[in-house]
N, C-alpha and C positions, 0 to 999 in steps of 0.2 A: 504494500500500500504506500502511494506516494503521499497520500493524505496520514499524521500523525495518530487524527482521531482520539485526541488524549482531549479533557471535559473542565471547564471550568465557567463557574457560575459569577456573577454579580446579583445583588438584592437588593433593592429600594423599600427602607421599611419606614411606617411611620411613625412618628412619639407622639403618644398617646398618655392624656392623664388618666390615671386612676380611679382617680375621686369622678370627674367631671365630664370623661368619656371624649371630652373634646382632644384637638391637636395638642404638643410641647410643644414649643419651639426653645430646648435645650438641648440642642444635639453639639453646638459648642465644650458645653459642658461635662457634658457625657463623651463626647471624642477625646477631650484631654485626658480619659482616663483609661483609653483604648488605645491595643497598639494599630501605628499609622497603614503599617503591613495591609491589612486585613480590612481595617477600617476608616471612612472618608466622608466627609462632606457632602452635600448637596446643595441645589441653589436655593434650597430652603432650609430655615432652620429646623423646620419641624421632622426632619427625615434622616436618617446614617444610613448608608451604604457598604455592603461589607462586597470581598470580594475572595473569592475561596483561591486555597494552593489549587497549583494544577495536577488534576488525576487522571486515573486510566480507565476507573470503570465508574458503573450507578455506583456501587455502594462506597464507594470512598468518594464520591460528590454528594450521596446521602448523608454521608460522616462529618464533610467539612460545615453544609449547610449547618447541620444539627448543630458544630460547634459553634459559630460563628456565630448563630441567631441565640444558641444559651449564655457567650460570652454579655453580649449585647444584652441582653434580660436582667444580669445578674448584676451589671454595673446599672443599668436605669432601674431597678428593683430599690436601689437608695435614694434615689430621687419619686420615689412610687409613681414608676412611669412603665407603661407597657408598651408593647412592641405590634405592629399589625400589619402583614405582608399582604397588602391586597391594593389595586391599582387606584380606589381613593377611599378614602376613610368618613365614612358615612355622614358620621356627624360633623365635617370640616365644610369651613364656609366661609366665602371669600377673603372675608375681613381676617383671617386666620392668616394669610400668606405672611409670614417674614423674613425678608433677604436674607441669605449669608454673604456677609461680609469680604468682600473681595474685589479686586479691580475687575477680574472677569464677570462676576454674576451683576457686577454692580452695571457694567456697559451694556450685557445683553436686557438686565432691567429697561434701561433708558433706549435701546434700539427697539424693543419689541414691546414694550410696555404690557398691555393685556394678557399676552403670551406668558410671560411671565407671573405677574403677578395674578392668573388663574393658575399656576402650576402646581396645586396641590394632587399631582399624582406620582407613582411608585411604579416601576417596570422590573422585570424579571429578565435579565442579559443571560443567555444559555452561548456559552465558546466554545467552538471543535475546534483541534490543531491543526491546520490547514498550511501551511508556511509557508509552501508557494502562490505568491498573493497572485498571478497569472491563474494557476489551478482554482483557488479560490473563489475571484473573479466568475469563471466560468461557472464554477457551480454553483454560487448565489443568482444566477441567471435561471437556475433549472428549478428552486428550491419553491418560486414564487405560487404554483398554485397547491402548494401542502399548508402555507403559512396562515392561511384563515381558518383549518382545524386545530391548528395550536395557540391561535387566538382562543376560539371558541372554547376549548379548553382551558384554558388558564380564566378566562373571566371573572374577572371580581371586584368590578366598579359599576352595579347599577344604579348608587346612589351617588350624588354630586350635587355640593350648594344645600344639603339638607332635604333633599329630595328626589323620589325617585324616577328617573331620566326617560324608563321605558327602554334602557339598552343595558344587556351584560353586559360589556364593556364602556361605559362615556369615556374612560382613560383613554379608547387608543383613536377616538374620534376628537379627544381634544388635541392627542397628539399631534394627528394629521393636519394640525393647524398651523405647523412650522414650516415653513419656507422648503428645508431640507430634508419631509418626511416622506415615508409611504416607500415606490420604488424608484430605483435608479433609471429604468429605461433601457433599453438592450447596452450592453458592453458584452467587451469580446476580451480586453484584456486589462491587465493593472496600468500600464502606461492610459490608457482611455478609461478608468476612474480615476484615478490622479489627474487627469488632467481637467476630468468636472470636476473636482474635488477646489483644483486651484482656478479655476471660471467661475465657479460659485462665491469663493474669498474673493478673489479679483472685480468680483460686481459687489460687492461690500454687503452682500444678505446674509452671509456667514463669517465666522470671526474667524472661524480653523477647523480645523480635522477633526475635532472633535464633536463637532456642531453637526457630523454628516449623521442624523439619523433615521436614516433609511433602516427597513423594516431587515433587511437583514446588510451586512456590509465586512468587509475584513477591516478587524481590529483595529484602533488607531493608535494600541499600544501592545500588543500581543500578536504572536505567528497562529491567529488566529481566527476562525469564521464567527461569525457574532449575531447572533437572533435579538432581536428588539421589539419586534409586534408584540411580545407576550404582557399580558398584567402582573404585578409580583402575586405568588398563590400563597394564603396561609399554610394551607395544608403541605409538609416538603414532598412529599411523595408525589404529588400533583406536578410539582418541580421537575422531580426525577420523570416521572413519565415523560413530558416535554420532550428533558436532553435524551431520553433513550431515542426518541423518536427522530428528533431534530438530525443527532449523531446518526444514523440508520438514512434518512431523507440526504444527507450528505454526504454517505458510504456509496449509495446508488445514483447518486451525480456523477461521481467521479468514476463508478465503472462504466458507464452510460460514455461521458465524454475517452473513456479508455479505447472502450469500443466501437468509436466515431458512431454512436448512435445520433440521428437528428434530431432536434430539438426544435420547435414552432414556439417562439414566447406567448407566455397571456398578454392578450391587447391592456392596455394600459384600463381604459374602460371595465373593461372585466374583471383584472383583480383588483382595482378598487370596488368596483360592486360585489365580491366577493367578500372582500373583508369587511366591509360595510357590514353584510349580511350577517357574516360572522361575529361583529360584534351588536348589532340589535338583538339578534337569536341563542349566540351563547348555544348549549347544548339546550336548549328548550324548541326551538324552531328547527327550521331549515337551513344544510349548508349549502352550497356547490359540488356537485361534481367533479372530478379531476380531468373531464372530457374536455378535448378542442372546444367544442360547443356546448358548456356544462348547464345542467338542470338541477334545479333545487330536489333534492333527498330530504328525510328526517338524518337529523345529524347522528344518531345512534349509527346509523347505515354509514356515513360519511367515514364517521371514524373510526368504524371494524373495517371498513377498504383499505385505509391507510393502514393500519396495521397488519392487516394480511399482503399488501401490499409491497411493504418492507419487509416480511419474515424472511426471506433471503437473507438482508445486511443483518437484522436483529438476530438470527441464528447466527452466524459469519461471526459475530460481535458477543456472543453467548448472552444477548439479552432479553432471547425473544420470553419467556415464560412470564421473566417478570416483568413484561412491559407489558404483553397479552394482559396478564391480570389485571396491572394495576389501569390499563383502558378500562375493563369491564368495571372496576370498583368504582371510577368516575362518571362513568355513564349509569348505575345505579346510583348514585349518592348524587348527582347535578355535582356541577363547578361552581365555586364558591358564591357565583351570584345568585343562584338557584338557592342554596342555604341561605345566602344575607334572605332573601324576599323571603321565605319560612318562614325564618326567626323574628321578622316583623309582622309578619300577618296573627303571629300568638297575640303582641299586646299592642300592638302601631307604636312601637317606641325605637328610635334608632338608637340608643343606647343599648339595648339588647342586642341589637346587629355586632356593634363593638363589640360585645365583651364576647360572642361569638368568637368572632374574629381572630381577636387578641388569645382566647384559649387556643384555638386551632393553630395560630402563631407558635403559640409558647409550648404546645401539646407536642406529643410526640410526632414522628413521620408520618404515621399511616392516618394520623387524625385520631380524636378524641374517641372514647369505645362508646355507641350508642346508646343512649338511655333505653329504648325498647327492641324488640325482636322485629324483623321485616315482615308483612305480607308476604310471602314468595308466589303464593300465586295470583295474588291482585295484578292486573291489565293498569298497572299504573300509567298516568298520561302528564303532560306539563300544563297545570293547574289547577289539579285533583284537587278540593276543599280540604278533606282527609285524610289523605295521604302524601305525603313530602316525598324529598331526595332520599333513596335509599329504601323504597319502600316503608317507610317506618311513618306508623302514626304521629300525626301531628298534636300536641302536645294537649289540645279540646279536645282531643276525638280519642285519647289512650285508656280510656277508660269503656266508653262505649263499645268501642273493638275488641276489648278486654273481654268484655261480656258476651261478646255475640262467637267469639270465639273459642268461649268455654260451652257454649250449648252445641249439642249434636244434634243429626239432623233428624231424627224425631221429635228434640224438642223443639227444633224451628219450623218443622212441618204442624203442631200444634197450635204454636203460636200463628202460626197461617192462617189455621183454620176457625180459630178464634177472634181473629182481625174481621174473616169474612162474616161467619155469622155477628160480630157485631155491626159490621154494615148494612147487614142486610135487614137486621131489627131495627135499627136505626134510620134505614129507609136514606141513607147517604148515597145519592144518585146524579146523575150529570144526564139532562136532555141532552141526544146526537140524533139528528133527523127523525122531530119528532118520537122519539122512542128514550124512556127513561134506563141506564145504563147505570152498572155499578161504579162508584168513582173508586179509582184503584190508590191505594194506599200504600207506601212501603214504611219499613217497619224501624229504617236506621236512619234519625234526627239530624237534622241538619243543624248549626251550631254559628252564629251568627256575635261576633266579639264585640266587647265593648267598645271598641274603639272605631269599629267598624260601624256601626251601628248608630253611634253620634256623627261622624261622616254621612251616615247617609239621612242621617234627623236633618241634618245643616243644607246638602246640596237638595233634595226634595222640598224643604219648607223652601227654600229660595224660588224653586221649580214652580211650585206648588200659588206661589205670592203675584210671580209675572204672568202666567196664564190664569189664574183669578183677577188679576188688573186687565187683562186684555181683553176678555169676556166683560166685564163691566164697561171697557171703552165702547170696543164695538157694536157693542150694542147700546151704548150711549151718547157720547161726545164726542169719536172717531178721533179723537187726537192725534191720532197713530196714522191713521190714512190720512188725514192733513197732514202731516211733518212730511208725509215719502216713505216712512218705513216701510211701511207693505202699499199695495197698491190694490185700490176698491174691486178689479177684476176677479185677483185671488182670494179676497175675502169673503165679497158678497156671492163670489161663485162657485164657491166651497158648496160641494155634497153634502155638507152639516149646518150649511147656514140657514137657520129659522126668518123671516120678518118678522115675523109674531112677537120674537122673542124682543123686540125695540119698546116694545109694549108695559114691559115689566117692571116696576117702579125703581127707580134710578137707586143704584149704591150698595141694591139687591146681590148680594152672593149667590154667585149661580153655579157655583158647581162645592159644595162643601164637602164633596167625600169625592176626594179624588184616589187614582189608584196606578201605579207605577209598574211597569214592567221592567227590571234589570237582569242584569247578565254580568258576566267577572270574561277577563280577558285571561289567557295563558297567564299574565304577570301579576293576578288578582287586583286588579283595578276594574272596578265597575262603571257600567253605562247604562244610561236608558237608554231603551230598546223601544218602551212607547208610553204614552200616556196616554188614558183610560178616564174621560169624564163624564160620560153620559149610565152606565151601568158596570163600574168597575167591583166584578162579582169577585167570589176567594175569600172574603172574610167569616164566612161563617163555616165555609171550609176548615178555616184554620181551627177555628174554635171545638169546631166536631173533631178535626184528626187529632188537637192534644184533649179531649175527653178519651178516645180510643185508645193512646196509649196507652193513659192514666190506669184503664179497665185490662188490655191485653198485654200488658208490659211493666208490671207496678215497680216491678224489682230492678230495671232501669235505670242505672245509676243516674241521678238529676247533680247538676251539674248547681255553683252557689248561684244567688241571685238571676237565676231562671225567671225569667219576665212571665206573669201568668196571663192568659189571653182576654180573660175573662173582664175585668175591670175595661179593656176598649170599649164594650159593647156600653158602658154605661156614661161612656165619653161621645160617642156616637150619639144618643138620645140629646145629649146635651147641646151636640155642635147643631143638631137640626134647631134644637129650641133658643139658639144663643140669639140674645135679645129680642124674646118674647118670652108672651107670659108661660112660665115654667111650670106651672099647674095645665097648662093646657095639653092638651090631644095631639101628638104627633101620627104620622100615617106609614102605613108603608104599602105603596098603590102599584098589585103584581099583576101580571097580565094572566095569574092565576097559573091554573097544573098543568098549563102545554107549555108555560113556559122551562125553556133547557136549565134555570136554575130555581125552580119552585122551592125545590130544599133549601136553598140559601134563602129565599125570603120568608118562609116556615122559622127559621131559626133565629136570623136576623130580626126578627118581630117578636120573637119569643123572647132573648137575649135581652133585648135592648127596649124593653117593652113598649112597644111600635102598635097601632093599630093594625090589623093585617087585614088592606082590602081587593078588592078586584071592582071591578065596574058598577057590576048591579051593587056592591055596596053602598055606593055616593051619591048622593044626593046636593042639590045648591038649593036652601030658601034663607031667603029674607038677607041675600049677599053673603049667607055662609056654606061653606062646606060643611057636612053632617054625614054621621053614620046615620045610614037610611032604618034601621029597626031600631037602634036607640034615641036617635037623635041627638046625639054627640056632637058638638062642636068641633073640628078638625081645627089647628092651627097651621100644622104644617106636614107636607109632604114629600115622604122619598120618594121619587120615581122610577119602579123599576121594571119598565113595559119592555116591548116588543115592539111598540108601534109608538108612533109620535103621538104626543098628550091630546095633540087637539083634533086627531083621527081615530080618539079610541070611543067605543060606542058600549050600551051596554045588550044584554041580549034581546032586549026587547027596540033598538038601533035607535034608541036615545043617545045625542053627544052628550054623553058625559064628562068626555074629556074637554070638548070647546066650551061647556059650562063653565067647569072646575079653573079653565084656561081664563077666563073672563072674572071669577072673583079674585084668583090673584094679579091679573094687571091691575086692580083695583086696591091692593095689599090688604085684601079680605083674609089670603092665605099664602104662605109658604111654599116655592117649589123649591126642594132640595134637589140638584142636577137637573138644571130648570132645563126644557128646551131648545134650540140653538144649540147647546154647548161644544155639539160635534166639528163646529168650525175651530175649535180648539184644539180636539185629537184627533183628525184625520189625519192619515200618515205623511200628506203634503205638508203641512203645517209644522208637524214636528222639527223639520229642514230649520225654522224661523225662531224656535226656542231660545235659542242663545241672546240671539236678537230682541226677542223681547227681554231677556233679563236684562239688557243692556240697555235698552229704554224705557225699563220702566222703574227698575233697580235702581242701573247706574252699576251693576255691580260685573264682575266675568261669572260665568256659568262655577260651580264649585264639581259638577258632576257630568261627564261628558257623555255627548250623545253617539251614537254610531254612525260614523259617514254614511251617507243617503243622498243619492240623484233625483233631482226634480224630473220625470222623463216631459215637463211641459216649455222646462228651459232648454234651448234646440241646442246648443254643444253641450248639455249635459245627456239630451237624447239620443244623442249620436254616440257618446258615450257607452250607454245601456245597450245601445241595441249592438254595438261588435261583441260586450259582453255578458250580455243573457246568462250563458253558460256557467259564468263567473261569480254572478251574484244573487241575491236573494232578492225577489219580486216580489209587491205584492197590490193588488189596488187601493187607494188613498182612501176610501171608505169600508172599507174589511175588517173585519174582526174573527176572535175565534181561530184564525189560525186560514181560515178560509179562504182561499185564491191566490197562497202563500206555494210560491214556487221556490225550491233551494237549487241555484243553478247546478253545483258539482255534482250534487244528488241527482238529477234528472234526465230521464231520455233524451234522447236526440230531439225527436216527433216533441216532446213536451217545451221543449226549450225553443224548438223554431215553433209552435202554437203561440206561446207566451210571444218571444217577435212579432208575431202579426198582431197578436190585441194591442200591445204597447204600440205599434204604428197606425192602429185603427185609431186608435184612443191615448195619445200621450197624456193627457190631463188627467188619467184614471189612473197613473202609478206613481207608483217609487219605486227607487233600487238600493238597497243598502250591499256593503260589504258581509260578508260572511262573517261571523265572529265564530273564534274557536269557544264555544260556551267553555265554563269550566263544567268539573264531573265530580262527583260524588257517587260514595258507595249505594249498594242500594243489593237487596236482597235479592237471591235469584235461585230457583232448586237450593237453597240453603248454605249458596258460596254470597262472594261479595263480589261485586262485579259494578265496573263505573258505567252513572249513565247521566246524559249532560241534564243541568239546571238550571234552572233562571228562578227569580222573586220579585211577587208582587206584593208591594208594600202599598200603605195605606195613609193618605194625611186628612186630618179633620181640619175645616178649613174656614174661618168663623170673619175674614176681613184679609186687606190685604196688606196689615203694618209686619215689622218683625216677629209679633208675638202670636199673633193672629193664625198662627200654621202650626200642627202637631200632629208629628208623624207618632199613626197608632202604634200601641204595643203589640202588635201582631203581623203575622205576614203567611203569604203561602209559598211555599217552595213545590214547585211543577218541574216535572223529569218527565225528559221525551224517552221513547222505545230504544231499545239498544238500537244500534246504528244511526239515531234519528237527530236532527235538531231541534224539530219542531215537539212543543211541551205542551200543546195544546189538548185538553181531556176530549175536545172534537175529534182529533187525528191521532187517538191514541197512548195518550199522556196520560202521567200520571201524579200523585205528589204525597208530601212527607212532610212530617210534624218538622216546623221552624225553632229551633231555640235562640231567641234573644236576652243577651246575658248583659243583666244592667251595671253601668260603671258602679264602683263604691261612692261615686259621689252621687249618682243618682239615688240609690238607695238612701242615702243619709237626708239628702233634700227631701223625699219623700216620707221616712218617717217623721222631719223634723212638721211638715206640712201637718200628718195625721194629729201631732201633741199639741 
């Protein structure tokens, strides 16, 4: 071998306080008391850089890491400062950056400004001995489309500025922001790098040779090859696999050019989009291919090709067993970004990221020994609610798992069958054409955190406040169509739009029980999916599936400060009656037992003690609403028809609905989800949310929507229609799941159908993106098996200041059929008791309320 192949490392680690989770910036301090050898400066204070002796194999580079990082530990362990090898340090924020002191960092400060002073990031340098920098040269030309799997690997900065970016990596996207990053561009030899090298100094964008940091580059001080895409990895083994690979990826260069095999470089284009991808996705998405013309894989596939790939050089090299393994052990366990977003989804605190971090730092090689046992056979996915890296329960769910996993399948087959005859006495059914059906149940709770949980109290009530002020415009003072925001075609020409509804005495709340549809992304970040004003059904759902547990499941371990469902329903009576008289008669006006949710209004009237009417119940004299056999006074009304209020008749084809419609524009009575309200949640509209929070608020949306195509704006129509196949369809007045196409999912014939309606009818659709829902467990023949879910949440809705919005204590959690995305009980769906777990400060506010 003309290549040495001999292994040495560099580290970028951060200082970290103790106490405060935040950066040091004592590495002055700390390096006085370290030798120079080993250890060095950075252009920030808050960071040491060590640099190991040079070796020959993994384990004596596993050896110097280990010493290097425990040297380092044991002198900042007097300063109670820890150490955290990961490309940015969660909790670090701008104002953190500060200089080290030197003429060089002090010039690149004042040439680059920003550049620097956002440099709070850490990279992991992997060195092969490479000596003939001609040899070298040539094969960091070859090296370029492996380097975005060892990104993706190493990942471990999805958080940056105190929040998170939505990339495993933001380290190597900030990096790419240097004059002299990413790649070099074909060379052929050392003489033509050195000669960019002195063109690049020579146009004054770089200081020196040291500055060249291209993603891979020979040494600027060592007979050496030098990797730099990678983020620093807490974990060292993560390290080690890298350089096995990296070494191995550089073995087969150079038999490659031994044996004049040809080479085609990656277009310039392409391994930036490559490595792009590779740091958005991290091991949770999609890599590239290593084809001339690459297509995105699941990165699991990506990275057992490389690896199989190279078993030539990594046998050649006696390192193939342990590099096989320790692939498999990272692609079960996620790369460290995959744990940071875990470890925050337990309490939403980046301080628990750190000290992650900082253990896995300080922890041994292979990483810290699991607190629980894996799933081995859970179909785990990237976003599983209850299941993490590693297959291992997530730290709300270890208990529940605990128990479902100590029962056999007798007694989960009993517990089956105890779920169903409770359903079935309980007469818990969901209309589907016409035809009352069982609502399908599953039996393992879904677990919804506190911190989660006031996130979505905050971005819903905001939601909740600007389509309650728009609803009162529009059908009021139009402010909004004077200023330009929207324009009177789309409004008044909306599928939902009432006149009638102009009618209704001004300042009227017209929709008070609204109802949300969300969804979690791969990276657990939620979206609405839709919003739900006119009949947003699921609440009494909820309330039946946690009485069923309660009955088929007692011994269930409950979890502390489990939100009971019960008291919403008694909040609900209230939001109808808020500001009337409270002794008076609320309603709840069903379009009776064809309708597909009779059960919910059965319950919901029962619960929340509602009058429960249908047509022939109502009567108008003397300007009021009355129950027609008592003659009850009505004050106010939920409406929960089928049909619009001022088309509904009763059997004898009396309007009783245009009756009922005429004493409340008179404010004789209360419509709760008054009429009209549909120009609010038709799926066109949706598109406009943001927009209204921003005009009516003043404030940014707190809770994002899902990209969605207008197919009535002509370049967003043209848009939809090359990608039908791509996206999800559905028409702007749809509900239920109903006329809802999923492009990937569908036939050919079904996808050019849908083309021809959208071009028949642009104004009747929208196009949203696919979202990967997340998945949770969910019982199946008595194993566990993930299947995707979404939640609809509930706000009582009494005005439209700050305080005036209150997301209920309840929710429904809906799971679509294995293979499916769609969660609708229409199409098959099904759903599962919601646990929401209130903060300790809620709890205390609340009992401080009760005393």
């Amino acid at each position: 071998m003309s290549a040495e192949l001999t292994l040495g490392a560099e580290e970028e680690l951060h200082l970290i306080d103790l106490d405060s989770w935040k950066l040091s910036a004592r590495a002055p301090q700390l390096l006085s008391r370290l030798p120079k050898e080993n250890y060095s400066a950075e252009i920030q204070r808050t960071t040491v850089e060590t640099n190991t002796e040079v070796v020959d194999s993994l384990a004596g580079l596993r050896a110097e890491l280990i010493r290097l990082r425990s040297g380092l530990v044991e002198v900042a362990a007097e300063d109670n400062i820890g150490i955290a090898a990961v490309g940015t340090a969660p909790t670090a924020a701008f104002a953190d950056f500060e200089l080290t002191t030197t003429g060089r960092y002090g010039r690149m400060q004042e040439q680059y400004r920003m550049l620097v002073d956002e440099q709070l990031i850490c990279g992991l340098q992997i060195h092969v001995g490479v000596s003939n920098r001609d040899l070298a040269v040539q094969i960091m030309q070859r090296l370029a489309p492996d380097l975005p799997v060892l990104l993706a690997l190493s990942a471990s900065s999805p958080y940056w500025n105190e929040q998170d970016t939505g990339y495993s990596s933001i380290r190597s996207i900030i990096w790419q922001r240097w004059p002299s990053a990413g790649a070099t561009g074909p060379l052929h030899s050392s003489a033509e790098y050195d000669d960019l090298l002195e063109d690049l100094i020579t146009s004054g964008v770089i200081a020196d040779a040291k500055m060249a940091y291209f993603d891979v580059r020979p040494s600027s001080h060592a007979p050496t090859l030098e990797l730099r895409v990678c983020d620093a990895t807490p974990i060292v083994d993560d390290a080690i696999l890298i350089a096995g690979l990296f070494r191995a990826a550089v073995r087969a260069a150079e038999v490659d050019i031994a044996n004049c095999r040809p080479f085609v470089p990656v277009s310039a284009p392409l391994h930036r989009a490559s490595v792009w991808r590779a740091a958005r996705a991290g091991l949770s998405g999609e890599l590239l291919d290593h084809l001339r013309h690459p297509k995105p894989h699941p990165a699991r596939l990506v990275v057992r090709a490389l690896v199989d790939r190279l078993r030539p050089q990594l046998e050649e090299l006696a390192d193939w067993d342990e590099v096989r393994e320790l692939a498999e052990t990272v692609l079960a366990r996620g790369n460290s970004a995959d744990r940071q977003r875990a470890a925050f989804a337990e309490r939403g605190r980046l301080s628990d990221v750190v000290a992650m971090v900082v253990a896995e730092t300080h922890g041994p090689s292979g990483g810290p020994e699991p607190a629980v046992a894996a799933l081995r056979r859970y179909r785990a996915r990237a976003g599983d609610e209850a299941v993490g890296p590693g297959l291992r329960p997530r730290v709300a769910y270890r208990e529940l798992i605990d128990y479902y996993r100590a029962l056999d399948h007798s007694e989960l087959a009993e517990r089956g069958r105890r779920r169903d005859d409770w359903v079935d006495e309980a007469g818990l059914t969901f209309g589907v054409a016409g035809e009352q059906r069982r609502f399908e149940v599953d039996l393992v709770p879904r677990v919804i955190n506190p911190h989660e949980w006031q996130a979505l109290a905050a971005g819903l009530g905001q939601r909740a406040r600007a389509i309650e002020s728009f609803l009162q415009d529009v059908y009021g003072e139009q402010e909004l169509l004077a200023d330009g925001v929207l324009t009177r075609e789309l409004v008044e020409g909306s599928p939902g739009w009432r006149p009638e509804a102009r009618r209704l005495p001004a300042r009227t709340v017209r929709a008070p029980i609204m109802g949300f549809d969300l969804v979690r992304n791969e990276f657990g970040g939620w979206r609405v999916l839709e919003d739900n004003l006119r009949n947003p059904s699921g609440a009494a759902y909820a309330l039946a599936i946690r009485d069923l547990m309660d009955v088929v499941l007692p011994d269930l371990p409950r979890p502390e400060r489990l939100v009971d469902p019960a008291p919403a329903m008694a909040e609900l009576r209230a939001c109808l009656l808020a500001g009337l008289d409270p002794t008076g008669t609320p309603a709840l006006l069903s379009s009776g037992p064809a309708s597909s949710a009779w059960f919910e209004h059965r319950l919901l009237a029962e619960r929340a003690d509602l009058l429960l009417c249908v047509a022939d119940d109502l009567e108008v004299v003397a300007g009021e609403v009355r129950q027609r056999s008592t003659g009850t006074p009505i004050v106010g009304i939920y409406l929960r028809l089928d049909v619009e209020l001022v088309d509904l008749v009763d059997a004898a084809g009396r309007p009783v609905g245009a009756e009922v419609f005429e004493v409340a524009a008179a404010g004789g009575v209360r419509l709760a989800n008054a009429p009209g309200n549909g120009v609010a949640d038709d799926k066109a509209m949706y598109c406009y949310v943001p927009e209204l929070i921003a005009y009516y608020l003043g404030e940014h949306p707190t809770l994002e929507s899902v990209p969605t195509y207008r197919t009535s704006d002509e370049a967003e129509y043209r848009i939809v229609l090359d990608r039908v196949g791509e996206l999800v369809t559905k028409p702007v007045d749809g509900h239920g799941g109903l006329g809802v196409l999923i492009g990937p999912d569908a036939a050919a014939s079904a996808v050019a159908e849908r083309r021809a309606e959208i071009a028949a009818n642009p104004a009747g659709w929208v196009a949203q993106e696919v979202v990967a829902l997340s998945s949770h467990p969910t019982l199946d023949n008595g194993l566990l098996e993930p299947r995707h879910v979404d939640l609809r949440a509930f706000v009582y809705v009494t005005g439209t200041g700050p305080d005036d919005c209150r997301l209920a204590g309840l929710a429904l959690t809906r799971m679509a059929p294995e293979g499916s995305l769609v969660v609708n009980s229409s199409r098959g769906g099904g759903a599962k008791d919601t646990w929401i777990i209130a903060s300790a400060d809620a709890v205390a506010d609340a009992n401080d309320g009760s005393t």
